[in-house]
N, CA, C and O of each residue as an XYZ file, in Angstrom:
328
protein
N     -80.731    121.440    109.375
C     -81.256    121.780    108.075
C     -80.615    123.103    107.663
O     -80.883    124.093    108.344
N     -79.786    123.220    106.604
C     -79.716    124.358    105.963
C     -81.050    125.449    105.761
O     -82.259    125.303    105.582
N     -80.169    126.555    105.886
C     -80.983    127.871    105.677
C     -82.081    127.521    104.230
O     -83.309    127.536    104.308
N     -81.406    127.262    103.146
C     -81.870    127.079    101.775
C     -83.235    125.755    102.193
O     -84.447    125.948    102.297
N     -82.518    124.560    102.342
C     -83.725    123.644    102.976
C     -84.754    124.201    103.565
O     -85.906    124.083    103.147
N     -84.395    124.906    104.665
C     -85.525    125.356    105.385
C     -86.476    126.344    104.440
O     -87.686    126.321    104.664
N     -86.049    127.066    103.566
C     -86.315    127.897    102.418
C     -87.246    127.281    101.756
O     -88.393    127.617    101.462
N     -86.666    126.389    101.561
C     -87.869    125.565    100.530
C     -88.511    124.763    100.767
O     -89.081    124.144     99.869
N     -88.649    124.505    101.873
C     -89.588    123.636    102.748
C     -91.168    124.587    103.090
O     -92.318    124.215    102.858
N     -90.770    125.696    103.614
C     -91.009    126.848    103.823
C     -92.425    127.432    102.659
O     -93.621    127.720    102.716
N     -91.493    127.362    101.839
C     -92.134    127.896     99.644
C     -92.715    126.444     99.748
O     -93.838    126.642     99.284
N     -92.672    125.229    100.032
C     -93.498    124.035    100.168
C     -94.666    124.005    100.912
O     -95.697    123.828    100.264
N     -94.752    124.121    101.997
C     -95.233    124.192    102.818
C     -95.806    125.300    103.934
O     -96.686    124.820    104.649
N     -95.480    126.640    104.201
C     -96.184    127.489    104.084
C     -95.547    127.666    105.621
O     -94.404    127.812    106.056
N     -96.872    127.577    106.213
C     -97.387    128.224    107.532
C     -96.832    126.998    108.571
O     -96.484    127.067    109.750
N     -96.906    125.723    107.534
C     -96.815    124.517    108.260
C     -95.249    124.123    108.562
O     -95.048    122.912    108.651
N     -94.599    124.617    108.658
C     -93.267    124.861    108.771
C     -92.698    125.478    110.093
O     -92.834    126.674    110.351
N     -92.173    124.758    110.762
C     -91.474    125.561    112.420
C     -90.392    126.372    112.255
O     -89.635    126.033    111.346
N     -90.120    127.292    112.841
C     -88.909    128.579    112.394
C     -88.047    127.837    113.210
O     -86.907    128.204    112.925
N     -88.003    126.625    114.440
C     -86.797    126.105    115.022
C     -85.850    125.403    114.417
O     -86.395    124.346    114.099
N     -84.958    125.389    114.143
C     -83.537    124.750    113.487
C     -82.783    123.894    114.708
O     -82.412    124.383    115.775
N     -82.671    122.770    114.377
C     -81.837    121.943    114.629
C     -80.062    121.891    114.480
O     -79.412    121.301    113.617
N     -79.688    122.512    115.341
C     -78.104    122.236    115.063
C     -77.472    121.050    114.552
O     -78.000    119.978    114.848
N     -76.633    121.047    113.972
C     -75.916    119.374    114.121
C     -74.410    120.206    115.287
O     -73.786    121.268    115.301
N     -74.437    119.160    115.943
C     -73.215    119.207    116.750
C     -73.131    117.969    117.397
O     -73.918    117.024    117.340
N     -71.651    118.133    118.278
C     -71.106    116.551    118.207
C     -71.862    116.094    119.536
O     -71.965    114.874    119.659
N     -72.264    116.676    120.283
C     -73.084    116.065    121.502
C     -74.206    115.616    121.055
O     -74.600    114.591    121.612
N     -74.722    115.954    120.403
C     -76.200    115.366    119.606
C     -76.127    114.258    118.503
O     -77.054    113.703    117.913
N     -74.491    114.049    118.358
C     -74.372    113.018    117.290
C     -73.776    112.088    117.958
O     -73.743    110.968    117.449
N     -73.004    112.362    119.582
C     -72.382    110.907    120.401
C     -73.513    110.420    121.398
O     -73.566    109.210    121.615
N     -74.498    111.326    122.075
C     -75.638    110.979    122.677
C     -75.726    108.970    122.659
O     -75.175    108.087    123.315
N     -76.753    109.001    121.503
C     -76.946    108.182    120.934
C     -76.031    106.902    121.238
O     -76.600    106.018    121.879
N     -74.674    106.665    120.867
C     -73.572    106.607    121.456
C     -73.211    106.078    122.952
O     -72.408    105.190    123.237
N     -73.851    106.697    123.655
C     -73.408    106.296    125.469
C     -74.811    106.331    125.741
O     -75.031    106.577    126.927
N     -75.931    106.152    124.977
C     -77.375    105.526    125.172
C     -77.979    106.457    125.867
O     -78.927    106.022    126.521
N     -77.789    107.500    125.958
C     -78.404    108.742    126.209
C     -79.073    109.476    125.415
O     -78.867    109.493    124.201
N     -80.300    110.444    126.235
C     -80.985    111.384    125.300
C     -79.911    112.770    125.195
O     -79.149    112.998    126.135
N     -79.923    113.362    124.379
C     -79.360    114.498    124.364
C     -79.193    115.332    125.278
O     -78.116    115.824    125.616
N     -80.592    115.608    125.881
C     -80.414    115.816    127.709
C     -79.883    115.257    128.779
O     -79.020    115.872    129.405
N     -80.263    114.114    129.140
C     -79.420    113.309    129.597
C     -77.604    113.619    129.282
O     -76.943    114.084    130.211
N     -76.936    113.324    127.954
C     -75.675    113.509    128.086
C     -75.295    114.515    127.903
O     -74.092    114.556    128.158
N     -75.832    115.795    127.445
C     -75.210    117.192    127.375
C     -76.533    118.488    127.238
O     -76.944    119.104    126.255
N     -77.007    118.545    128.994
C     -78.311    119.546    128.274
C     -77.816    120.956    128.188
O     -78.697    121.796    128.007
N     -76.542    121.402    128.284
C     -76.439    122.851    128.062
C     -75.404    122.634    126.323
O     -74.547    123.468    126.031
N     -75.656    121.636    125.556
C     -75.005    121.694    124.475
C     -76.312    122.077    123.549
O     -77.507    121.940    123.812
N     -75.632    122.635    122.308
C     -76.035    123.599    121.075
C     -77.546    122.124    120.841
O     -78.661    122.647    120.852
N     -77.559    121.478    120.766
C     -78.590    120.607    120.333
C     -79.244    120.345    121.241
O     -80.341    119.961    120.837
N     -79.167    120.338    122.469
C     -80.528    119.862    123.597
C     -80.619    121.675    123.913
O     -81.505    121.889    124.741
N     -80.010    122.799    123.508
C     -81.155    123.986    123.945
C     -82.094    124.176    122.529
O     -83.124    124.850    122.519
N     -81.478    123.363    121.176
C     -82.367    123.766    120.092
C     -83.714    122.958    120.393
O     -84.881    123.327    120.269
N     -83.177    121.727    120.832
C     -84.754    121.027    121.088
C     -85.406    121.538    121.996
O     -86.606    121.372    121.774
N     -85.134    122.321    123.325
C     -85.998    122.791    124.327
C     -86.539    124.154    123.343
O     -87.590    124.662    123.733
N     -85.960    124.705    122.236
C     -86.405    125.957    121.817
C     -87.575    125.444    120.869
O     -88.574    126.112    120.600
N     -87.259    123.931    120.317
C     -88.537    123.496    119.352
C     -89.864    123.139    120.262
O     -91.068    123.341    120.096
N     -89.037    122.478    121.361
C     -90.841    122.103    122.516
C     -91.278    123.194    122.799
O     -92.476    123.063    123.052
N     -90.904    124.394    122.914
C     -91.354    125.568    123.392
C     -92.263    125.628    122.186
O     -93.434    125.268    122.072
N     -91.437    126.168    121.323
C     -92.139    125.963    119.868
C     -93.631    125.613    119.696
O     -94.627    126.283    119.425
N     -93.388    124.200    119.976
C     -94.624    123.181    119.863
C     -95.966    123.742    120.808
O     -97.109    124.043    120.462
N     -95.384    123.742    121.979
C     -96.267    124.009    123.148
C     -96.866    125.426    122.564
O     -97.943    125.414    121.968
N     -96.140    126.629    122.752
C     -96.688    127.899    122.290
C     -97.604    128.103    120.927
O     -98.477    128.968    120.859
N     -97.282    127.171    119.832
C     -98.493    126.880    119.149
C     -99.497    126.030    118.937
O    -100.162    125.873    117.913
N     -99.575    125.419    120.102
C    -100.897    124.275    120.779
C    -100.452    122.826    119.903
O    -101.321    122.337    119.180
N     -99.870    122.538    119.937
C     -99.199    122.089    118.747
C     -98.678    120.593    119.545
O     -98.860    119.561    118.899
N     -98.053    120.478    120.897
C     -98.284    119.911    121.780
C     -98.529    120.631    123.085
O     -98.523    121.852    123.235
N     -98.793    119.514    124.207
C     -99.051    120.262    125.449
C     -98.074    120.338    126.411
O     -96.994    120.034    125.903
N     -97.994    120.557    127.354
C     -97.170    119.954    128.776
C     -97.252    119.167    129.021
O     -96.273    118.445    129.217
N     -98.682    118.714    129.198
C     -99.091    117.685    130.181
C     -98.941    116.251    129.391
O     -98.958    115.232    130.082
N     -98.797    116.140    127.985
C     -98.601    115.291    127.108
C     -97.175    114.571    127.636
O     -97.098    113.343    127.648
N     -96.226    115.283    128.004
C     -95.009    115.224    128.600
C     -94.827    114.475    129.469
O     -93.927    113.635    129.485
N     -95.869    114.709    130.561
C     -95.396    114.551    132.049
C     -95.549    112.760    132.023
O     -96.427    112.037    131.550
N     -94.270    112.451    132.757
C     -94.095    110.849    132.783
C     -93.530    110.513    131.901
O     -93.459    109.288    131.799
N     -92.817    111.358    130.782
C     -91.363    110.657    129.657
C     -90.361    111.113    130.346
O     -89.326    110.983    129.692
N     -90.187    111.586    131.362
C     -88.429    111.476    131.471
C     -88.018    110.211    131.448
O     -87.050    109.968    130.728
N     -88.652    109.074    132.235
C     -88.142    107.882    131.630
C     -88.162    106.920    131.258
O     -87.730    105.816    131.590
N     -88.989    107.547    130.093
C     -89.534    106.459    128.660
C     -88.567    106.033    128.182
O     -87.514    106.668    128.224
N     -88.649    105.098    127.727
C     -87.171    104.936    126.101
C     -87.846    105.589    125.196
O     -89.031    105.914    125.265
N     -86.843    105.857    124.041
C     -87.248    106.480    123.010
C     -88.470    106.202    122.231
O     -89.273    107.076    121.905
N     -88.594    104.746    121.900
C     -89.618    104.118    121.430
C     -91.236    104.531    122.287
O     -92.226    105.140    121.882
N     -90.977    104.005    123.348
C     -92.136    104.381    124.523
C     -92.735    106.187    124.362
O     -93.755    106.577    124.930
N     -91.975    106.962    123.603
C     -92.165    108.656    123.860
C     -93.129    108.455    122.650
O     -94.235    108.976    122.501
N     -92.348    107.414    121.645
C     -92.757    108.013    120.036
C     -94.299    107.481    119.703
O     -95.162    107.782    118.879
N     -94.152    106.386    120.953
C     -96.242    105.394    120.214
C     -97.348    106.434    121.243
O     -98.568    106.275    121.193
C-alpha cells in the first residue's frame, strides 16, 4: 500500500488502521508460484519479515493471540482462513 493509501485509509478509518505496511517484492509475488507460504519459500525476504512485523502487530494489540496460531504451520491456506 502506498504511503498516500495508507493516508487515507488512516483519515477513513482512524485508530482502526495498522501502522504495518506490506512490501510488494518478488518473493512474495513467486511464493504462491512454487506453492509455498512466503515463509516457507523466503522467510528472511522483505515480505515474510513485514508479515512477522504485522503478527507482532496483531498480537501486541490483542488483536490476535499466540495460541490462536499454534497448529497452522501446516494448514493450507484455506484451513488458516475458516
Amino acid at each position: 500500500m502506498s504511503f498516500n493509501v495508507h493516508q487515507q485509509a488512516i483519515e477513513a478509518f482512524g485508530d482502526n488502521v495498522l501502522d504495518t505496511l506490506i512490501s510488494e517484492n518478488v518473493a512474495t509475488a513467486e511464493s504462491p508460484n512454487h506453492k509455498q507460504d512466503i515463509f516457507s519459500f523466503n522467510a528472511q525476504s522483505v515480505g515474510a519479515l513485514n508479515y512477522m512485523a504485522l503478527l507482532d502487530e496483531l498480537i501486541a494489540g490483542n488483536l490476535l493471540n499466540s495460541a490462536s496460531l499454534a497448529g497452522t504451520e501446516n494448514a493450507s491456506p484455506k484451513q488458516k482462513i475458516d
